[in-house]
N, CA and C of each residue as an Amber inpcrd file, in Angstrom:
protein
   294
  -2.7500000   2.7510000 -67.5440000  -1.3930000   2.3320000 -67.8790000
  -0.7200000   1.8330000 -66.6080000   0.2500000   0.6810000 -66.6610000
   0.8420000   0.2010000 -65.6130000   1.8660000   0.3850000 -66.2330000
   2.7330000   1.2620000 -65.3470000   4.4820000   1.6040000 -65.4240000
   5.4650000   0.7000000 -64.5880000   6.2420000   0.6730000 -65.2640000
   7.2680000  -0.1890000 -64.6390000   8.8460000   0.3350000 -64.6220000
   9.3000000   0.1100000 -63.6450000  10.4540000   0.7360000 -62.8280000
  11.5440000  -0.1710000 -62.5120000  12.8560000  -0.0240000 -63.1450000
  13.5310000  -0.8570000 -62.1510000  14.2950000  -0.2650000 -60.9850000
  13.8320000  -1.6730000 -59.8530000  13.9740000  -1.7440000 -58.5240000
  15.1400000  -2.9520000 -57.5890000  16.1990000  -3.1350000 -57.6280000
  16.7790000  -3.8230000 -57.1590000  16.3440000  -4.6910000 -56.3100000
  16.9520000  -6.5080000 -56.4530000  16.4040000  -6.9700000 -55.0480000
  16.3040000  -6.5990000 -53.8140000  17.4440000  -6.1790000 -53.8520000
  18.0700000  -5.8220000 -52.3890000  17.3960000  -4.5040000 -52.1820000
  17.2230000  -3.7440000 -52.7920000  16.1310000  -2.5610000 -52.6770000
  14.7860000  -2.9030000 -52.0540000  14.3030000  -1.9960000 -50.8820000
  13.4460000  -2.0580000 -50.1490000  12.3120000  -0.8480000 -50.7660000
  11.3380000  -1.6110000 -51.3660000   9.8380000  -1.2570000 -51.6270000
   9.5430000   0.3550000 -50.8580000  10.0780000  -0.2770000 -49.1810000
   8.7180000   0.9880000 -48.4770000  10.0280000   2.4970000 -49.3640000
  11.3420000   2.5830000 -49.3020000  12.4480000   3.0420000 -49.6350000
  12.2380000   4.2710000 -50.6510000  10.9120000   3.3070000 -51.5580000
  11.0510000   4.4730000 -53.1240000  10.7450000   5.2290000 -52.9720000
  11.8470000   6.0210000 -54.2290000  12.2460000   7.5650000 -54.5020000
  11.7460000   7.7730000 -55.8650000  11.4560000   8.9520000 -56.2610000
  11.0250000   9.7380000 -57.6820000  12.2180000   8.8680000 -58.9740000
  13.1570000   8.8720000 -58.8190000  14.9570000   8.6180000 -59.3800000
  14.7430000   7.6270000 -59.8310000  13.3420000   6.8440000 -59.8740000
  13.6610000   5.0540000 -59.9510000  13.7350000   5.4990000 -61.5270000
  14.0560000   4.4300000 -62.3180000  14.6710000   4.6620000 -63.7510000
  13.5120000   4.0640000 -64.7870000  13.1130000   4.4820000 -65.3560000
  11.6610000   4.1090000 -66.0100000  11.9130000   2.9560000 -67.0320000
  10.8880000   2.1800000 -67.3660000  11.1760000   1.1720000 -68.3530000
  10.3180000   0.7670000 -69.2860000   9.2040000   1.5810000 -68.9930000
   7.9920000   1.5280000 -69.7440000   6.5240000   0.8290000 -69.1390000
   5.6660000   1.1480000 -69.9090000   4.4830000   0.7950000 -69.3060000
   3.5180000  -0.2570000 -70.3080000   2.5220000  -0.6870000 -69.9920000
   1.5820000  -1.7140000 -70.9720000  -0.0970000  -0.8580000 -70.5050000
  -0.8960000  -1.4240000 -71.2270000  -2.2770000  -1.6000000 -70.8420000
  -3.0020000  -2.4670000 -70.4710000  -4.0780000  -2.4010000 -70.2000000
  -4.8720000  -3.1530000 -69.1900000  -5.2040000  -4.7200000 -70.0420000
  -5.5990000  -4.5060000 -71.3180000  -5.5780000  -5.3490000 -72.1090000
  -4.7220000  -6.5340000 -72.2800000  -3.3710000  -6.2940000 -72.3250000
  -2.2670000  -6.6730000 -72.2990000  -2.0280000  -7.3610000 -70.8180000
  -2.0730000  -6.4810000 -69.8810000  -2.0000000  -7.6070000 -68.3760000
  -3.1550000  -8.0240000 -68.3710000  -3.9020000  -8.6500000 -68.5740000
  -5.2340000  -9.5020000 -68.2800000  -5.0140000 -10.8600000 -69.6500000
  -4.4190000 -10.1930000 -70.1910000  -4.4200000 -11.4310000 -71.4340000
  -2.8610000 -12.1930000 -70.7510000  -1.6700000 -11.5590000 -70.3760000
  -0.8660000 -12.1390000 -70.0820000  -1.1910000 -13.1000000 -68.3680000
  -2.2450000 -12.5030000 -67.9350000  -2.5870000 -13.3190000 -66.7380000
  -3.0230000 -14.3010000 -67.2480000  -3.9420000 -14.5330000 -68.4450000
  -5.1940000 -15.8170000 -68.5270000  -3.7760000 -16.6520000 -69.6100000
  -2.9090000 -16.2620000 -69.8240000  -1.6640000 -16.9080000 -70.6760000
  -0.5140000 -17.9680000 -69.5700000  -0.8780000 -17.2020000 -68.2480000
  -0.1390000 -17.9840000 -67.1800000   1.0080000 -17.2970000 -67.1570000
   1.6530000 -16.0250000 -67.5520000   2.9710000 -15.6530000 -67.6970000
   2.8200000 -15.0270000 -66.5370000   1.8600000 -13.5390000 -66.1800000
   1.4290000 -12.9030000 -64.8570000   0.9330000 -14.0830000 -64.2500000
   0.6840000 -13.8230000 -62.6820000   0.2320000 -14.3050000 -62.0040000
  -1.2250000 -13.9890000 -61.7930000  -1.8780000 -14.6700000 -61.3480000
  -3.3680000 -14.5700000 -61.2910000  -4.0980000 -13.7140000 -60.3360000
  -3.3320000 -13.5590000 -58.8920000  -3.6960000 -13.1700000 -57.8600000
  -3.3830000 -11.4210000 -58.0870000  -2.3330000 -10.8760000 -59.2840000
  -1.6910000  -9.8350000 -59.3330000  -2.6420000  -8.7240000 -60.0770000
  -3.4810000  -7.1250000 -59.2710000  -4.2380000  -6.4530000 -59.4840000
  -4.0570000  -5.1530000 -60.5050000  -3.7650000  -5.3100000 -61.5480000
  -3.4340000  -4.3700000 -62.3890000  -3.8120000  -2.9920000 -61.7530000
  -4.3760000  -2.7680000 -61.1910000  -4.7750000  -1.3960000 -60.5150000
  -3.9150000  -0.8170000 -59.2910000  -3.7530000  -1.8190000 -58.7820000
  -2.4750000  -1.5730000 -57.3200000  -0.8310000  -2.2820000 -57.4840000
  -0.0620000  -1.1610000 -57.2580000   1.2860000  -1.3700000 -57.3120000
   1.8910000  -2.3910000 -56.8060000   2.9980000  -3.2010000 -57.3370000
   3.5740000  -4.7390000 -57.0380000   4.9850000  -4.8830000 -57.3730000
   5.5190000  -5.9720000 -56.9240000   6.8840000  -5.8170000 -57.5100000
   7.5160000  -7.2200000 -57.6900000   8.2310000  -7.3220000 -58.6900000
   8.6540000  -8.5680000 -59.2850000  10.3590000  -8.5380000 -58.9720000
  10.4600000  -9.7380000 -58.4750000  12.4050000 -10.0010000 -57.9560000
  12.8570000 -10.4300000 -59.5790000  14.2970000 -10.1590000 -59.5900000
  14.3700000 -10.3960000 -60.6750000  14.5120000 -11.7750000 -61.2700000
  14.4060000 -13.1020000 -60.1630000  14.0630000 -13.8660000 -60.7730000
  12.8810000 -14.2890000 -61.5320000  11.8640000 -13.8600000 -60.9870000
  10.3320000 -13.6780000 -61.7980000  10.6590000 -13.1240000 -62.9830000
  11.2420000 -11.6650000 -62.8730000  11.7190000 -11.2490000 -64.3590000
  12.1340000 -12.3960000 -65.5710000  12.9010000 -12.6310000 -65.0810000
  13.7940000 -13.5400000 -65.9440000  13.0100000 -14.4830000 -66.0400000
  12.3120000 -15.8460000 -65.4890000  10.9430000 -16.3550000 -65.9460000
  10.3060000 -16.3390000 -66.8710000   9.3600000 -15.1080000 -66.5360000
   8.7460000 -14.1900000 -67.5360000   9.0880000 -14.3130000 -69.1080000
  10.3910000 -13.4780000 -68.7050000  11.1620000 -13.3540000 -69.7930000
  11.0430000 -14.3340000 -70.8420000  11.8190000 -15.8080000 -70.2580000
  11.9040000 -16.8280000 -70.7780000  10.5730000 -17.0900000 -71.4770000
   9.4470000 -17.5370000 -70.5400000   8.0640000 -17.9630000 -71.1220000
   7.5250000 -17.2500000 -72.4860000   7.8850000 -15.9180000 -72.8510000
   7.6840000 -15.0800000 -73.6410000   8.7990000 -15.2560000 -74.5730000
   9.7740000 -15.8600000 -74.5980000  10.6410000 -15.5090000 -75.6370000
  10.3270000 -16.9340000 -76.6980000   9.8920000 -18.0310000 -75.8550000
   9.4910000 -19.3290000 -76.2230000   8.2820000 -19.6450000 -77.0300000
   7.1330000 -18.3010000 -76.7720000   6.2360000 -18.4930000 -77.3750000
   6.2030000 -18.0120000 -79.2850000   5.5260000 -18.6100000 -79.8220000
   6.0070000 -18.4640000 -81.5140000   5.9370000 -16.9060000 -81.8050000
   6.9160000 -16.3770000 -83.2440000   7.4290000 -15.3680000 -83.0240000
   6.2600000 -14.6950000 -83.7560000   4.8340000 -15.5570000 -84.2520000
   4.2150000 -15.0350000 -85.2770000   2.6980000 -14.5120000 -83.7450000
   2.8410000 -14.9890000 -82.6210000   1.9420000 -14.6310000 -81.7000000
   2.4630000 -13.0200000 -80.8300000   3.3100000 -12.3710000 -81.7410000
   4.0850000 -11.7840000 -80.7250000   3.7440000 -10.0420000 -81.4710000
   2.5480000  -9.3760000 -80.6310000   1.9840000  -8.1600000 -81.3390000
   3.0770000  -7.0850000 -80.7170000   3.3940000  -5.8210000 -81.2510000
   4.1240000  -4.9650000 -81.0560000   3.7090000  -4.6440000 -79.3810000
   2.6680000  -4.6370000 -78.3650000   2.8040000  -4.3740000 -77.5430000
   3.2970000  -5.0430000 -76.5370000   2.8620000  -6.6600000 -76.7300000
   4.1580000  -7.6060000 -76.1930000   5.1090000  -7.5090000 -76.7400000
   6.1790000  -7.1030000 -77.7820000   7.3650000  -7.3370000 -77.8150000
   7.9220000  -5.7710000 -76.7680000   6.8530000  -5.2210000 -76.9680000
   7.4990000  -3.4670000 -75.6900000   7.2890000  -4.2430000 -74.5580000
   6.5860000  -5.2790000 -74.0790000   6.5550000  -6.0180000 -72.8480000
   7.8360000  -7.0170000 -72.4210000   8.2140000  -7.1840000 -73.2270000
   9.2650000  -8.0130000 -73.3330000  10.7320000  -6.9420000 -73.3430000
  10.8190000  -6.0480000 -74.0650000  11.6550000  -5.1090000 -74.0180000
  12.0320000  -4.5680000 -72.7590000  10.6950000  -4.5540000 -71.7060000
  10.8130000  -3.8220000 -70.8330000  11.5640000  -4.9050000 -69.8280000
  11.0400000  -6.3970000 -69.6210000  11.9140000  -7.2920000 -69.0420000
  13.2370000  -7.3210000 -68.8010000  13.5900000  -7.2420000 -70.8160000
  14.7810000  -7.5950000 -71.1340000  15.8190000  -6.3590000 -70.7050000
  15.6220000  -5.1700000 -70.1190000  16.2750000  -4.6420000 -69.7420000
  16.0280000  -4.5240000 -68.2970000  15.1710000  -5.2120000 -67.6430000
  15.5670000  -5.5410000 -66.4130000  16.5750000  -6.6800000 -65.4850000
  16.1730000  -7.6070000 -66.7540000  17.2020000  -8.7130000 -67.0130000
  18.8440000  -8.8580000 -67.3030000  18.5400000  -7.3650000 -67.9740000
  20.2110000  -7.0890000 -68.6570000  20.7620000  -5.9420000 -67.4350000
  20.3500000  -5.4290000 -66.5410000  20.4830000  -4.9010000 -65.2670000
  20.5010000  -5.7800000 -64.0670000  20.2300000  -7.3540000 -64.3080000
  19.9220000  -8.2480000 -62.9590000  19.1360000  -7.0850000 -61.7630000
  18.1360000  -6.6370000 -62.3930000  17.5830000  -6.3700000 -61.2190000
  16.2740000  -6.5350000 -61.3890000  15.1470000  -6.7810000 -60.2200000
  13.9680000  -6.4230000 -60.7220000  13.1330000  -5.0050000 -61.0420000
  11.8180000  -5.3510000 -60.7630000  10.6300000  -4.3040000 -61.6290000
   9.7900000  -4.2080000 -59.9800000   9.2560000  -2.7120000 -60.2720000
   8.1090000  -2.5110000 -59.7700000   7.4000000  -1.9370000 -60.2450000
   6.0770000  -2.4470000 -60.3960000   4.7280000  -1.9550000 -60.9360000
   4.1030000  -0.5760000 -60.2600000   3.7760000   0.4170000 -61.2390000
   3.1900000   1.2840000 -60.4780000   1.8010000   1.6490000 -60.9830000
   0.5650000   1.4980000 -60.9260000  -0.6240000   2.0990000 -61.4090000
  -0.7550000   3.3150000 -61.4400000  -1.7140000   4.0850000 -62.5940000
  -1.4560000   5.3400000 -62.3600000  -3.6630000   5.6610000 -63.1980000
């Protein structure tokens, strides 16, 4: 499972604390299909922790909200959920592997 956290821009990575505010997580399945979809990035290791500014968020976001509503399985729309409240916080995400 890859968890995701929101993390402010202006928030410094080396910084994190236990407190970060949870937002949910996906599976491995799910980030490897959203990589070969072009939404993730290609270079990005589902296994080691990363972090997205919230303009990437919002991106994301977009690319996913555009795609048809009949391609859209309950674990991407929790993928999208998890955006959309990073989005609705203007802040970003950090990935944590576990």
């Amino acid at each position: 499972m890859l968890d995701f956290y929101l993390l402010a821009d202006s928030q410094s990575k080396s910084g994190l604390n236990h407190d970060l505010k949870y937002l949910g997580g996906i599976q491995d399945d799910l980030f490897f299909q959203l990589q070969q979809e072009g939404i993730v990035e290609p270079w990005l290791d589902y296994y080691r922790d990363f972090r997205w500014g919230s303009e990437i968020v919002n991106k994301m976001l977009l690319k996913l909200l555009q795609k048809s509503a009949a391609s859209q399985r309950p674990a991407r729309l929790d993928f999208i959920a998890i955006l959309q409240k990073a989005a609705d916080a203007r802040s970003g995400i950090v990935a944590k592997a576990d």
